[in-house]
C-alpha positions as CSV (number, residue, x, y, z in Angstrom):
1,X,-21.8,273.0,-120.6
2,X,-22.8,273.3,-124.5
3,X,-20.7,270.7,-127.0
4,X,-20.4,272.5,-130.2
5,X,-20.4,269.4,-133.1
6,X,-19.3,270.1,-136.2
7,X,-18.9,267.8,-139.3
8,X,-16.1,264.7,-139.5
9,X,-15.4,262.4,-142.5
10,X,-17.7,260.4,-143.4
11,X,-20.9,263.0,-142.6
12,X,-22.0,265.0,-145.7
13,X,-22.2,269.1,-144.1
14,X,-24.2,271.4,-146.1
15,X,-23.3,275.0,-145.4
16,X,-24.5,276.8,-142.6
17,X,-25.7,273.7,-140.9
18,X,-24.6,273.6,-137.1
19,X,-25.6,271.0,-134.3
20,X,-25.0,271.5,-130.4
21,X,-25.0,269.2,-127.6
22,X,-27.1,271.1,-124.7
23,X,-27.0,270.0,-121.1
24,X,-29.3,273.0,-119.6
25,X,-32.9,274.3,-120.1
26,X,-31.4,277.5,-120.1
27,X,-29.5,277.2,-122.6
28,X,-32.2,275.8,-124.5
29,X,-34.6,279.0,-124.1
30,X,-32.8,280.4,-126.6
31,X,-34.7,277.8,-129.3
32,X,-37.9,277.0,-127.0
33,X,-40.1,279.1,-130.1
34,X,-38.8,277.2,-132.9
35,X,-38.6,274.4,-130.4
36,X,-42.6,274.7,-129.7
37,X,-43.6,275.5,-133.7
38,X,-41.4,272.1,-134.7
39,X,-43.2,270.2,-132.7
40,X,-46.3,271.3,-133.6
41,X,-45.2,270.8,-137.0
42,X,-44.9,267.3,-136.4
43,X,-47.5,266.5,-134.6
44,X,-46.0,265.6,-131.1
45,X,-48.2,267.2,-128.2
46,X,-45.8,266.0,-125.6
47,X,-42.4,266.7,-127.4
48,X,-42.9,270.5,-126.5
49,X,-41.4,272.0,-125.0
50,X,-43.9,273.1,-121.9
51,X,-44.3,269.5,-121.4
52,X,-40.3,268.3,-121.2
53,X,-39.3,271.3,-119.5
54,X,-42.0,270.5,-116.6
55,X,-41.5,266.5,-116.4
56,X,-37.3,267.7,-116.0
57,X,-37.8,270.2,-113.3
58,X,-40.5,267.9,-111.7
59,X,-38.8,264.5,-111.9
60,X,-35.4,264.9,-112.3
61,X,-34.5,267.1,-109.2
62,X,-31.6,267.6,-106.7
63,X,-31.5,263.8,-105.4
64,X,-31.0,263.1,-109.6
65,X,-28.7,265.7,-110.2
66,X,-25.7,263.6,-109.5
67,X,-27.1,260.4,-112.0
68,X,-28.9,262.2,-114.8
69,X,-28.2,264.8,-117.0
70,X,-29.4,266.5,-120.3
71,X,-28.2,265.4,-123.5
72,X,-30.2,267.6,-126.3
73,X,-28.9,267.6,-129.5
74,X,-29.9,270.7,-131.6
75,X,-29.2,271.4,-135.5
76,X,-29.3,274.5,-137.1
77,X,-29.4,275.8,-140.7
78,X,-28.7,279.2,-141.1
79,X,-29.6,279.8,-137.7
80,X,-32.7,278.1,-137.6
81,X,-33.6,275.6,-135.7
82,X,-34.8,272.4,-138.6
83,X,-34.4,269.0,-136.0
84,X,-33.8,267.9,-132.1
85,X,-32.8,265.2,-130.7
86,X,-34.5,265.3,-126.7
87,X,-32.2,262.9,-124.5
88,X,-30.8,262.7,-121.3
89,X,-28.0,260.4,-119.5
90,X,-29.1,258.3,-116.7
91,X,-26.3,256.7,-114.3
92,X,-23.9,259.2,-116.0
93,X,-21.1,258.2,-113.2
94,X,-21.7,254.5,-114.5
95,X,-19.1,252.5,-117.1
96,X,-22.3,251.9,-118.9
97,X,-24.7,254.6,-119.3
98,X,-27.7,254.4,-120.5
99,X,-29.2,257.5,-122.9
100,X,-32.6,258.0,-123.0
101,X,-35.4,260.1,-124.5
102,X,-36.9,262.8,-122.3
103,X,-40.2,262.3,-120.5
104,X,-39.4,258.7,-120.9
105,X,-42.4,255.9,-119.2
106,X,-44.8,258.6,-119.1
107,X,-45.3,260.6,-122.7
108,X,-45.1,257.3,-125.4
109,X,-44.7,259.7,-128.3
110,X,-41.6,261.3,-127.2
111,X,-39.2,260.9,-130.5
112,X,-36.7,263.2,-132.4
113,X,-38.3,266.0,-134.0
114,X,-36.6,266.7,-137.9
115,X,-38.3,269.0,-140.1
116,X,-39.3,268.2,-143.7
117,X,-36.6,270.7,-144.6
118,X,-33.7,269.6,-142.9
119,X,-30.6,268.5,-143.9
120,X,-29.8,264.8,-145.2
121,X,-27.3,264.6,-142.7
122,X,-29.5,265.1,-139.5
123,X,-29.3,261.8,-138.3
124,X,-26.1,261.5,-139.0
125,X,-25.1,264.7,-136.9
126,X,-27.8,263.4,-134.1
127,X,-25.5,260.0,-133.8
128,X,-22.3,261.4,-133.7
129,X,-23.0,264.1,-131.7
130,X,-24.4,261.7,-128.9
131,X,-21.4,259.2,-129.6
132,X,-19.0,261.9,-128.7
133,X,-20.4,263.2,-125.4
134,X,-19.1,262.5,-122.0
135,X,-19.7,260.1,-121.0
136,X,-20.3,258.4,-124.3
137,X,-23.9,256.2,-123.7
138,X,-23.5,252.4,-123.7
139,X,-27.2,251.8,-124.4
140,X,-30.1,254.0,-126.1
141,X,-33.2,252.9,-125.0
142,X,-36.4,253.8,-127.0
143,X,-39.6,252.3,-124.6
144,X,-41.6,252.8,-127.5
145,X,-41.4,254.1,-131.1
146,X,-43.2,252.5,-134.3
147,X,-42.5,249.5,-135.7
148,X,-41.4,251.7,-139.2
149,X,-39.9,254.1,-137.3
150,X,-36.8,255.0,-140.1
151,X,-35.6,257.8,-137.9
152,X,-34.0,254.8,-135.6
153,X,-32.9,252.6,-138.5
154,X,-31.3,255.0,-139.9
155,X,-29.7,256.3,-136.3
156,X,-28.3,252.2,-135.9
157,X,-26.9,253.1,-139.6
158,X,-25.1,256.4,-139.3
159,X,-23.5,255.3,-135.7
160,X,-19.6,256.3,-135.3
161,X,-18.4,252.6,-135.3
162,X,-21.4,251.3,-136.6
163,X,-23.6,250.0,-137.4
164,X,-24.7,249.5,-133.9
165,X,-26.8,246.9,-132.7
166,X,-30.7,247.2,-132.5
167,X,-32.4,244.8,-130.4
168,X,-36.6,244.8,-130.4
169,X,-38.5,243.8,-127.6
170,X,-42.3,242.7,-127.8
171,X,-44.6,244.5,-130.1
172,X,-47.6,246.8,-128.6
173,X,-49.9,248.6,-130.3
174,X,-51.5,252.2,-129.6
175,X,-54.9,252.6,-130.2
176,X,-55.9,255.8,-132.1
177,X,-59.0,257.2,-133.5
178,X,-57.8,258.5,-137.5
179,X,-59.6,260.7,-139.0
180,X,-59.8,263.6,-140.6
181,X,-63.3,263.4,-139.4
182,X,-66.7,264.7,-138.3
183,X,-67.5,264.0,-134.5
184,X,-70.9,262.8,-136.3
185,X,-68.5,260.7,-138.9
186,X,-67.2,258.9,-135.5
187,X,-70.0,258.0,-134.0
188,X,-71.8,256.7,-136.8
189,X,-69.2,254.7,-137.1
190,X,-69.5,252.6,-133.9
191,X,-71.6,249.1,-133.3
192,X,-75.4,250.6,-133.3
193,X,-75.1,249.0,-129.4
194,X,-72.3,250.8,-128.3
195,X,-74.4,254.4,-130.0
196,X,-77.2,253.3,-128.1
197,X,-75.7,253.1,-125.0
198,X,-73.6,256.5,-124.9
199,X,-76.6,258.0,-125.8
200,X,-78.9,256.2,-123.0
201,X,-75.7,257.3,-120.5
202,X,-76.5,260.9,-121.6
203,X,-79.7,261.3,-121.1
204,X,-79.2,259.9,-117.7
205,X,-76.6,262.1,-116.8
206,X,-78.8,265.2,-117.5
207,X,-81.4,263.6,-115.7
208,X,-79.1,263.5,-112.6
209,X,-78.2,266.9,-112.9
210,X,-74.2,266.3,-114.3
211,X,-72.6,268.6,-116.3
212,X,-69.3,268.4,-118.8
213,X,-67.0,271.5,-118.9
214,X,-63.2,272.2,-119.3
215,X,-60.8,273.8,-117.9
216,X,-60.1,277.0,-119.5
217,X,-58.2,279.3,-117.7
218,X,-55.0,279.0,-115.7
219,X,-56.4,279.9,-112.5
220,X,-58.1,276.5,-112.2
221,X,-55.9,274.4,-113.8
222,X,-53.8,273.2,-110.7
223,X,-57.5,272.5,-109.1
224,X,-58.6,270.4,-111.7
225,X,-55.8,268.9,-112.0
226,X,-55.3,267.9,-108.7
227,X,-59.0,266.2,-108.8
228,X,-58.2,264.6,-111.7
229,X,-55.1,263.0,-109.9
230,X,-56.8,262.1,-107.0
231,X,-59.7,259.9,-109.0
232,X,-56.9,258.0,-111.0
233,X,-54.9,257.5,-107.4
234,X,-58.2,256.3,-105.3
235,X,-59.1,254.1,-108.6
236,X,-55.8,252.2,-108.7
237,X,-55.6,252.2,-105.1
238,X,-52.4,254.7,-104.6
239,X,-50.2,251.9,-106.8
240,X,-50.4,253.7,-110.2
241,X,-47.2,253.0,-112.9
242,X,-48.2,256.3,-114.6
243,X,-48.9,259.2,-112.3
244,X,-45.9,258.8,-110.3
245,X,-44.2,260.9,-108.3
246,X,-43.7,264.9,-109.9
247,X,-45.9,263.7,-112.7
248,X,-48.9,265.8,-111.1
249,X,-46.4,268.8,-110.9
250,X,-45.9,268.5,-114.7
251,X,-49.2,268.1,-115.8
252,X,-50.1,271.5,-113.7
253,X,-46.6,273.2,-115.2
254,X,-47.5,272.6,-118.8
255,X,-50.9,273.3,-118.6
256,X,-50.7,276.5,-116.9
257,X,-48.3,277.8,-120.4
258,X,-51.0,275.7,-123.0
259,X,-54.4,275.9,-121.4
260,X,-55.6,279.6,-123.0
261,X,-54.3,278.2,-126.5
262,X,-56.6,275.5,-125.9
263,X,-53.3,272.8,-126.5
264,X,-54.3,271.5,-123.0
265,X,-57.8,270.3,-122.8
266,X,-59.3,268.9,-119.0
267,X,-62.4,268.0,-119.8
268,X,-63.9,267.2,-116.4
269,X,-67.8,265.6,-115.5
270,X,-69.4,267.6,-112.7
271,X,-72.0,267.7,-109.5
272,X,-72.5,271.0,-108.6
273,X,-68.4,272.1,-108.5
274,X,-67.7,268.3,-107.2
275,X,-65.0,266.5,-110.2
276,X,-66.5,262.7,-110.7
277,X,-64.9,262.0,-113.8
278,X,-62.0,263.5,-115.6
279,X,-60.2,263.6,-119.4
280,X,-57.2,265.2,-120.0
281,X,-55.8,265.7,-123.9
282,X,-52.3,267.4,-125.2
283,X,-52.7,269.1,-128.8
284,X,-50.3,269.6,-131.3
285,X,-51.1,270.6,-134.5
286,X,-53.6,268.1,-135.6
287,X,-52.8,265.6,-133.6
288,X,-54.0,265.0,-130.2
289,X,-53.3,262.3,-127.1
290,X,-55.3,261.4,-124.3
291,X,-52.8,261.0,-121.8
292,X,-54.8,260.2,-118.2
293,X,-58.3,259.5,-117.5
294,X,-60.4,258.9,-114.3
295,X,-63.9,258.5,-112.6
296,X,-65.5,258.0,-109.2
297,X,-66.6,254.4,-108.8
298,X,-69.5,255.6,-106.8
299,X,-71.1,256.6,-110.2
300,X,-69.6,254.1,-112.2
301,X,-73.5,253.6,-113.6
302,X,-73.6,256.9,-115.1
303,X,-70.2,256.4,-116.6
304,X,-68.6,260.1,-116.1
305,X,-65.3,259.0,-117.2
306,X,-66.0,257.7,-120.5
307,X,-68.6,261.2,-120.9
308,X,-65.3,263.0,-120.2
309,X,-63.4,260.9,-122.9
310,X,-66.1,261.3,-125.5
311,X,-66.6,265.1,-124.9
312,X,-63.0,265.4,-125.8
313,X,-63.0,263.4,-129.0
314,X,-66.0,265.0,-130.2
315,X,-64.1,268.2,-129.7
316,X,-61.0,267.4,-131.5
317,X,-62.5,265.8,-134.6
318,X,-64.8,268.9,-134.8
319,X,-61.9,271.7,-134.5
320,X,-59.6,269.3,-137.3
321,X,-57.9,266.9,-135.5
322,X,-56.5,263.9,-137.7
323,X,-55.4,261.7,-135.2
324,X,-56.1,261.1,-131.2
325,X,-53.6,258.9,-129.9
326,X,-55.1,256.6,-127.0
327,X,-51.4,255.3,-125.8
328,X,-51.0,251.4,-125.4
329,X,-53.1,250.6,-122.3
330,X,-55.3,248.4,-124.4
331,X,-58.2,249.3,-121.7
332,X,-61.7,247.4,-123.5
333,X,-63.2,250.9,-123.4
334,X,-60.5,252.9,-125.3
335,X,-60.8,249.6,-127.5
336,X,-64.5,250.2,-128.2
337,X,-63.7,253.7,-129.2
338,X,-60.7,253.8,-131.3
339,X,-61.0,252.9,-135.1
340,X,-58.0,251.7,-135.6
341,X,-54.1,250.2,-134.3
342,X,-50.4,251.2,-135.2
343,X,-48.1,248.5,-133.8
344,X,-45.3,250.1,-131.8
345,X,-42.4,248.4,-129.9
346,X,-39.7,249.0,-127.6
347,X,-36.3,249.0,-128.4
348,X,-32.6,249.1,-127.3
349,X,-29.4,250.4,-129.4
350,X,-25.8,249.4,-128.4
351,X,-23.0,251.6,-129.7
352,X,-20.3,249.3,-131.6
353,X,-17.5,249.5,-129.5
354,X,-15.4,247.8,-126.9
355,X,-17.6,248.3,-124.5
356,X,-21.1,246.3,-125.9
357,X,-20.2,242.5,-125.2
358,X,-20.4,244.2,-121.9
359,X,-23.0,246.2,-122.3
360,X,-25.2,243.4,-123.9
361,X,-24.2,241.4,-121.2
362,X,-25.6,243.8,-118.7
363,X,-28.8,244.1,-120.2
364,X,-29.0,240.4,-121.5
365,X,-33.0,240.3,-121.1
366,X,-34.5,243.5,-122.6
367,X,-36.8,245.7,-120.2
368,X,-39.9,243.9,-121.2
369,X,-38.8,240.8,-120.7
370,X,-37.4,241.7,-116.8
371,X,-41.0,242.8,-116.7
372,X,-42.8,239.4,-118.0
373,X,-40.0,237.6,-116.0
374,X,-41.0,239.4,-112.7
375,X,-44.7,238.8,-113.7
376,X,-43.9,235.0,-114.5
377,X,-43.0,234.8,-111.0
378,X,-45.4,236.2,-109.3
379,X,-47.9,234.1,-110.9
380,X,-45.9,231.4,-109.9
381,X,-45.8,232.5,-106.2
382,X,-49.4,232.8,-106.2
383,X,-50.0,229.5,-107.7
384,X,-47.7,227.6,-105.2
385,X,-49.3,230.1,-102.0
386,X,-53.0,228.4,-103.3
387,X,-51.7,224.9,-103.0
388,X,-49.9,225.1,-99.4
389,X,-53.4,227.0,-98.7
390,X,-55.5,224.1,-100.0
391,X,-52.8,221.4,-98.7
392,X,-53.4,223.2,-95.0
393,X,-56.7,223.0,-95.3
């Protein structure tokens, strides 16, 4: 099904401007080009279109069929393609769906892309468009977008109804090297300690025979990527909130189209054709994300993971990358090599209507908060298991 939108009162519609509601990949081939070169155009590795198109087919298959579906909102001027809106329906069957951004819990930087070109009206189109598909959401949620994000504000603003209601959770921040820099520019700008001891870690990692590489050809990108996966699973003991299931699948789907443009990057820390350590980065442009990260624990002294980390930053700031985004794990490490923070937060829009007292109800604490609750608790189990331990005793 494709939703043709065109304008209503109350949105200003230049000529020749057209938006579509899109509810198929295949129907979205059509604009995957100008799809990939707007996304590169802003700067948003993971809004490409290898990368959504693999997390859908991976993680959204026949057992979600029934509950999710795609919600892409395109707008055209003239025929080309100026801004998208990537979103999909979950619990479409529900009286209060919820409409979310693609990719969502795994890529943090997934947001509408909007050329500097387009029309005035864009987020306009993008809101009603959404507001009038079936069935129409009772909740956007945005896990995380920047604290000035406008492109939301101004969403809330131009909602049919509106203006809807924008509730924040907690604020986060990612951690990002900025640049534009020299690699050299970087490290001199790091504690004289922490200098010291990459370069000690070095030199012992030559003596010990290790090597850095990265993947460059398609050929070996399901191995390494598999290796990869299997450090960050035996590291968090099989419980990771990140590489779940079908993300693997993705990671191998998008890298396969991006790694001989060099927009995929596996930098991997080697003993003879053994993985010990692993970096992966998404490009875009000139901006670049580390999005997973592992090492053997075995050689935890020689540090392989952070080697794998630092080969690809040295990389990126030397081929003019402005900006590697480290995500918002707040890990010390990534801490100790970032140069700076941009606060981000999570977010929740309800459509005003007769449905969002209900809605609101529904979702009464936001997502975060159902998470600290559920943490709260468990500290509190844990507390009251040590005292009937230390009363049995």
């Amino acid at each position: 099904m494709t939703v043709d939108q065109t304008a209503s009162p109350g949105v200003g519609h230049d000529v020749g401007v057209e938006c579509r509601v899109i509810d198929s990949f295949d129907e979205l081939q059509r604009y995957e080009r100008e799809w990939d070169r707007l996304a590169v155009a802003c700067g948003k590795p993971t809004c490409r279109p290898a990368w959504l198109r693999a997390w859908w087919e991976a993680s959204c298959g026949p057992a979600d069929q029934d509950s999710r579906a795609l919600r892409v909102v395109v707008v055209t001027e003239g025929g080309r393609l100026v801004a998208m809106f990537p979103g999909f329906v979950v619990n479409q069957k529900s009286r209060l769906p919820d409409l979310r951004l693609l990719a969502e819990g795994r890529f943090w930087s997934v947001e509408p892309l909007v050329s500097d070109d387009a029309p005035r009206e864009t987020l306009a189109l993008f809101a009603r468009a959404l507001s009038e598909t079936s069935p129409p959401p009772a909740r956007l949620l945005i896990e995380c977008a920047p604290t000035q994000a406008e492109w939301l504000r101004e969403l809330r603003r131009q909602w049919p109804g509106g203006p809807a209601l924008l509730r924040r959770g907690p604020r986060r921040k990612l951690l990002v090297v900025e640049g534009p820099m020299s690699s050299e520019a970087w490290l001199a700008g790091m504690p004289q300690s922490l200098r010291a001891e990459l370069r000690r870690r070095t030199r012992r990692r030559a003596e010990a025979g290790l090597e850095v590489r990265f993947t460059d050809t398609r050929e070996a990108v399901q191995d390494d990527v598999h290796a990869l996966a299997q450090l960050h699973h035996a590291r968090w003991n099989w419980q990771s909130q990140w590489l779940t299931e079908g993300v693997e699948d993705t990671i191998v789907q998008a890298g396969q189209l991006l790694v001989r443009s060099g927009d995929f990057r596996l930098w991997k820390v080697l003993r003879g054709e053994e993985v010990i350590g692993a970096a992966l980065f998404a490009r875009a442009g000139d901006v670049s994300e580390l999005l997973l990260t592992a090492y053997d624990p075995g050689w935890s002294r020689l540090a392989p993971g952070l080697a794998a980390i630092v080969a690809g930053i040295r990389h990126d700031l030397d081929t003019g990358i402005r900006l590697i985004d480290f995500g918002h794990g707040g890990f010390k490490y990534l801490q100790r090599l970032s140069n700076t923070e941009r606060p981000v937060v999570g977010y929740e829009l309800f459509p005003t209507n007769r449905r969002m007292p209900i809605a609101r109800a529904r979702w009464l604490i936001p997502p975060h908060g159902r998470i600290n609750v559920w943490r709260g608790r468990l500290r509190l189990r844990t507390r009251l298991r040590a005292l009937r331990d230390q009363n049995q005793s």
